[in-house]
C-alpha positions as CSV (number, residue, x, y, z in Angstrom):
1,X,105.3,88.5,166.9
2,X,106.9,89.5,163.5
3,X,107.3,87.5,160.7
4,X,110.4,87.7,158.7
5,X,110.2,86.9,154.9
6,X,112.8,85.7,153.6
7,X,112.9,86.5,149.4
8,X,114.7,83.6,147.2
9,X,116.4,85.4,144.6
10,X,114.8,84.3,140.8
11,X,117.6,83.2,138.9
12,X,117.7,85.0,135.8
13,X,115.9,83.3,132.5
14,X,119.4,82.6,130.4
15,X,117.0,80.9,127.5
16,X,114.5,84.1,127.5
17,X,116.9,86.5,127.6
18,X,119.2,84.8,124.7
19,X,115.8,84.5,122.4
20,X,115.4,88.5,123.3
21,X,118.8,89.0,122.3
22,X,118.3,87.1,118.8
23,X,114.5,88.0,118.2
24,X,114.7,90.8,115.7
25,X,112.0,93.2,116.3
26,X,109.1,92.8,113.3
27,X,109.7,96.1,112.6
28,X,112.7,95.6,111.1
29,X,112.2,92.4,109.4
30,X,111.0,93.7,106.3
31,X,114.0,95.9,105.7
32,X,116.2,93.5,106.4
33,X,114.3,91.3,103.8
34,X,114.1,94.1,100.9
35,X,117.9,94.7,102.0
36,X,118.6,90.7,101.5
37,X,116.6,91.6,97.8
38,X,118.8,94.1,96.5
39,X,122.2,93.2,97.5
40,X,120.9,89.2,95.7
41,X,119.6,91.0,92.9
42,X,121.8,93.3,92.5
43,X,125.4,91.1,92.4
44,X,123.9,88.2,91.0
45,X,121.4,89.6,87.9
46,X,122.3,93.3,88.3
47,X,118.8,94.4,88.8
48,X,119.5,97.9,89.9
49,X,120.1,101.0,87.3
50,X,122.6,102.2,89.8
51,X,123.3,101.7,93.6
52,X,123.9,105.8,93.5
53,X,120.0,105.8,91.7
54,X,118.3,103.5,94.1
55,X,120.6,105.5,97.3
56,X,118.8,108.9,96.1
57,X,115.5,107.6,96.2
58,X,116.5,106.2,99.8
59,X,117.7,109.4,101.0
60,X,114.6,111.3,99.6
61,X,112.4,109.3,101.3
62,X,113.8,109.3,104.6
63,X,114.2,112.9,104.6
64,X,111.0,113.5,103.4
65,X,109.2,111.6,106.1
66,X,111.3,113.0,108.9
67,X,110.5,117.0,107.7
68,X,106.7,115.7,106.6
69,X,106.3,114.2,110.0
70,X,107.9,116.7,112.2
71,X,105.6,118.9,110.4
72,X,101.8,117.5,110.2
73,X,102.3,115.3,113.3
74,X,105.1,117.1,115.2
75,X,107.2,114.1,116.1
76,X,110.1,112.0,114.7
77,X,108.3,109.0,112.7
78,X,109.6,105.7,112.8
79,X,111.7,105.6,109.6
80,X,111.2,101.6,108.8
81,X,108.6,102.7,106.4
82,X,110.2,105.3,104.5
83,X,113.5,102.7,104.2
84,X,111.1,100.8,102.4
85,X,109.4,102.7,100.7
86,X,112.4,104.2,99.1
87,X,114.4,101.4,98.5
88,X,111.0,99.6,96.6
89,X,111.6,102.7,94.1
90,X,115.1,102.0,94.0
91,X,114.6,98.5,93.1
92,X,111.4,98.5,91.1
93,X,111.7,102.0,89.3
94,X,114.1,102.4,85.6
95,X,114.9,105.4,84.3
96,X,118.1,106.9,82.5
97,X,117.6,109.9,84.5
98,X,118.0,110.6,88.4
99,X,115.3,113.1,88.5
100,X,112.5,110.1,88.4
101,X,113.8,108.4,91.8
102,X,113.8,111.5,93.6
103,X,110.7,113.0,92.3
104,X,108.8,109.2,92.7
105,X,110.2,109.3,96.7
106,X,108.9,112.5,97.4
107,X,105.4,111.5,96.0
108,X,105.3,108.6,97.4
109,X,106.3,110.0,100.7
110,X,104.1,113.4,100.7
111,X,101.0,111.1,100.0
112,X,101.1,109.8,103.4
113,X,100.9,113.0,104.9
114,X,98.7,114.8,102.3
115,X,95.5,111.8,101.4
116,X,94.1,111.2,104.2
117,X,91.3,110.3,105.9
118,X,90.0,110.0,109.2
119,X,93.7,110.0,110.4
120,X,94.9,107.2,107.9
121,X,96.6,107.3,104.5
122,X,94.6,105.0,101.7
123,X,97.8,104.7,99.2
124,X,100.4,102.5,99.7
125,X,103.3,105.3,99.0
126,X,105.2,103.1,96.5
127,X,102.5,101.8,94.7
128,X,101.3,105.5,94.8
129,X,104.8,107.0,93.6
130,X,105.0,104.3,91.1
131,X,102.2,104.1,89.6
132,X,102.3,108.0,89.6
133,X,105.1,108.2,87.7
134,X,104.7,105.5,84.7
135,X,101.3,107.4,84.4
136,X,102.2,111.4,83.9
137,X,106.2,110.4,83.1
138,X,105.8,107.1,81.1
139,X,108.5,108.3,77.9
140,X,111.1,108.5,81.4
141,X,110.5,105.8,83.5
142,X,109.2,102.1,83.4
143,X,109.3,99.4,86.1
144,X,112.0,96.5,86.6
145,X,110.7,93.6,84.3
146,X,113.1,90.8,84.1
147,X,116.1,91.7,84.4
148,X,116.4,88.1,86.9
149,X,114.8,86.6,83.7
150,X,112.8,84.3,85.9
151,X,115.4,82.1,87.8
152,X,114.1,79.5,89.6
153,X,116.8,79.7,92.1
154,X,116.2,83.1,93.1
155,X,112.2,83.2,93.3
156,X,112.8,79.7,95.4
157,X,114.7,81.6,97.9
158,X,113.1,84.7,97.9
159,X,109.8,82.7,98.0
160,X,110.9,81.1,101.0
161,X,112.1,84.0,103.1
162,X,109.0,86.2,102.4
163,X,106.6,83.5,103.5
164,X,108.6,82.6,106.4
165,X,108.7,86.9,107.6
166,X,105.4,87.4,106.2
167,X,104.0,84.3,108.4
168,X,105.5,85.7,111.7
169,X,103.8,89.1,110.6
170,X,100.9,87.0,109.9
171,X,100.0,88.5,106.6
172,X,101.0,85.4,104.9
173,X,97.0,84.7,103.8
174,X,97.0,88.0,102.0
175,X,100.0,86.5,99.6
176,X,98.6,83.3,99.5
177,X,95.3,84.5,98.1
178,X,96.6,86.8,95.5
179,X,98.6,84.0,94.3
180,X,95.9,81.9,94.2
181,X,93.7,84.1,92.6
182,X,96.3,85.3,90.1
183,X,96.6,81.4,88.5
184,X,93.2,80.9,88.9
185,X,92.5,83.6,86.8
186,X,95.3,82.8,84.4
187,X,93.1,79.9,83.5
188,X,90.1,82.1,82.5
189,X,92.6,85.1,80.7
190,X,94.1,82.1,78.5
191,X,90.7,80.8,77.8
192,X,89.7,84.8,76.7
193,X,92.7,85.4,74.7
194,X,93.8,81.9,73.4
195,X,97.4,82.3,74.5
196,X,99.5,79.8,75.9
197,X,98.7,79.3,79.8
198,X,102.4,79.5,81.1
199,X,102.8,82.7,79.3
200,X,99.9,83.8,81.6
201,X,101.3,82.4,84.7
202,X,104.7,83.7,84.1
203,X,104.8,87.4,85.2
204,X,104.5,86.3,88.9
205,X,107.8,84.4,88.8
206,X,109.3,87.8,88.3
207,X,111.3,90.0,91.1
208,X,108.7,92.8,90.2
209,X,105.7,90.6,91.6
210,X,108.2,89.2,94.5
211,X,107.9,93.0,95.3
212,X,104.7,93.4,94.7
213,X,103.2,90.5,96.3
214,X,105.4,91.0,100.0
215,X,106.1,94.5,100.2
216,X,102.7,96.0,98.7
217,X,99.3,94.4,99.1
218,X,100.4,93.2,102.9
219,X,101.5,97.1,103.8
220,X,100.0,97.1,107.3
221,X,98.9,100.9,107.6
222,X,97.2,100.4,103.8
223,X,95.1,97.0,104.2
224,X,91.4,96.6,105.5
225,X,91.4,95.7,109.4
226,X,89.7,92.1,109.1
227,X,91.3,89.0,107.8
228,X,88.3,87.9,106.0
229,X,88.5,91.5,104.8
230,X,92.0,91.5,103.6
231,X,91.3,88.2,101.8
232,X,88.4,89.5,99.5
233,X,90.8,92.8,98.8
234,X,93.8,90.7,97.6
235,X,91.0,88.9,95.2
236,X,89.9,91.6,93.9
237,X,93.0,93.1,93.1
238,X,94.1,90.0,91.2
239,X,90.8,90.2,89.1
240,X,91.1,93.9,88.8
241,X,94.7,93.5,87.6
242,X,93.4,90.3,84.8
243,X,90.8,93.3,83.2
244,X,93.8,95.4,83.5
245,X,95.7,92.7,81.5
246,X,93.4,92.1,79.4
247,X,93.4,95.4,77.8
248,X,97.0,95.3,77.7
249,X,98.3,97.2,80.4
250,X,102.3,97.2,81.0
251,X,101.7,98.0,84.6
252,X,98.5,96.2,85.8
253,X,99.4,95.0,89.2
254,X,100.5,98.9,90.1
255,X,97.2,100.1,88.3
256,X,95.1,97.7,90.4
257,X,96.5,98.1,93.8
258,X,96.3,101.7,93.3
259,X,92.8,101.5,92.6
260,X,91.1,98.8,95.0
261,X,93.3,99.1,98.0
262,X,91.7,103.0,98.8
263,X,87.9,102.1,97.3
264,X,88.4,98.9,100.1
265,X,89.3,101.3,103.0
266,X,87.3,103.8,102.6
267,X,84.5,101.2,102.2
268,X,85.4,100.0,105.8
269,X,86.0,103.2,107.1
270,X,82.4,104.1,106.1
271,X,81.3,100.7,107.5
272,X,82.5,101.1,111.0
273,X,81.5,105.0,111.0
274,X,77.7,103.0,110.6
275,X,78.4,100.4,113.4
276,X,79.4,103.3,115.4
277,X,76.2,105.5,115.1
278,X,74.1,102.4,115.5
279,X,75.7,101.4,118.9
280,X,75.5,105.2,120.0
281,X,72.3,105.2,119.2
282,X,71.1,101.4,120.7
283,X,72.8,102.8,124.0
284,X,70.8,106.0,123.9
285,X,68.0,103.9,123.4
286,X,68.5,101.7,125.9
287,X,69.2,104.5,128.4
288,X,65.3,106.4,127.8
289,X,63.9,102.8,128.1
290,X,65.5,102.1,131.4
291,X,66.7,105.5,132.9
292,X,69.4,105.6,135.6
293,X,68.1,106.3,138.9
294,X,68.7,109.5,140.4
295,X,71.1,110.1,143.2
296,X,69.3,112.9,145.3
């Protein structure tokens, strides 16, 4: 005797599909951020050169990343990355000229494609751009300084927008211990040089370091894998950046990112590459010891 099944119908999930609707992918969280960044900055302290500046260096990098990655990996790249990337330059770069932006894009952008290793790119590409250019072009360009002069209003709301993204990216303990570390080690640079200890804190309430501290040092594709890992990088980076200061250097966070965060991947890389070879060679060990029977 046959059975016949009779199927209820599930009702659709209203509640999951509405969250799908107004989840925004992470993706694309971070754009939207910088976006949020700019267009604040821009009408409220007039932080940008010129929207046509900081559009150029958008352009150049998204251009650059589709020809670079259509020809070293021979597919359209996602082009989140370079959106950011360029718009970072357009934000953080100054220059009287339009050359810089374009020049500082395409650096930043090429970088990805040309240092690499084992597969991965070790420079952030803004940080590498950047820091590029106020190296080998420093009588053209600078970096934004504080041109928000340090309003508490803005940092508050920018503050609390970046930890709220960077939490659901779950980053935020990279941010947290820069931070930490960075007024920790206020404490010993005023004890060096003598000079007052807000004056040391200060720099960090500035949109350059709102940049720095959400956009660069938690870059995804430029960070060690481990969180304990990632931790020990952002200290080091702070403490790198407090020699930096010390010996007066304009653009010490740039300068010790640039530094640190390739030194710290390769330094896992070659760490893993040795965990690799020694479980290779414990299963080849293990295989003379106790040999598979054979079939015939």
């Amino acid at each position: 005797m046959s059975h016949i099944t009779i199927t209820t119908p599930v009702p659709p999930d209203n509640g999951a599909q509405w969250k799908r609707i107004f989840s925004l992918d992470n993706r694309f969280m971070p754009p939207l951020f910088i976006t949020l960044i700019l267009l604040v900055g821009n009408v409220s302290f007039g932080i940008l050169e010129s929207y046509q500046k900081t559009l150029l260096a958008i352009m150049t990098s998204i251009v650059a990343e589709m020809i670079l990655g259509r020809i070293f990996l021979h597919k359209w790249p996602h082009l989140a990355s370079a959106y950011i990337t360029g718009i970072s330059i357009g934000i953080l770069l100054r220059s009287p000229f339009f050359w810089p932006y374009a020049l500082c894009s395409l650096l930043a952008i090429t970088s990805k494609y040309v240092l690499r290793v084992k597969g991965r790119h070790i420079w952030n590409p803004s940080n590498f751009g950047i820091s590029a250019m106020v190296f080998l072009a420093a009588e053209s360009v600078a970096t934004l300084s504080i041109q928000w002069g340090n309003n508490l209003g803005a940092m508050l709301v920018i503050w609390l927008l970046g930890s709220i993204i960077i939490w659901r990216l779950r980053r935020f303990h990279i941010c947290a211990v820069y931070v930490i570390s960075f007024v920790a080690l206020a404490f010993l640079r005023t004890w060096i040089t003598g000079d007052p200890l807000l004056s040391e804190i200060s720099p960090i309430t500035g949109p350059e370091y709102q940049l720095f501290i959400f956009f660069m040092i938690t870059d995804p594709k430029t960070t060690v894998r481990s969180k304990r890992g990632q931790c020990v990088v952002a200290f080091a980076v702070a403490a790198v950046e407090m020699l930096l200061r010390l010996d007066q250097s304009v653009y010490a966070p740039f300068y010790a990112l640039f530094m640190v965060g390739p030194i710290a991947l390769l330094i896992e890389m070659w760490l893993n590459s040795r965990r690799s070879s020694a479980n290779t060679s414990g299963n080849l060990d293990k295989s003379i010891a106790y040999p598979l029977p054979h079939s015939g």
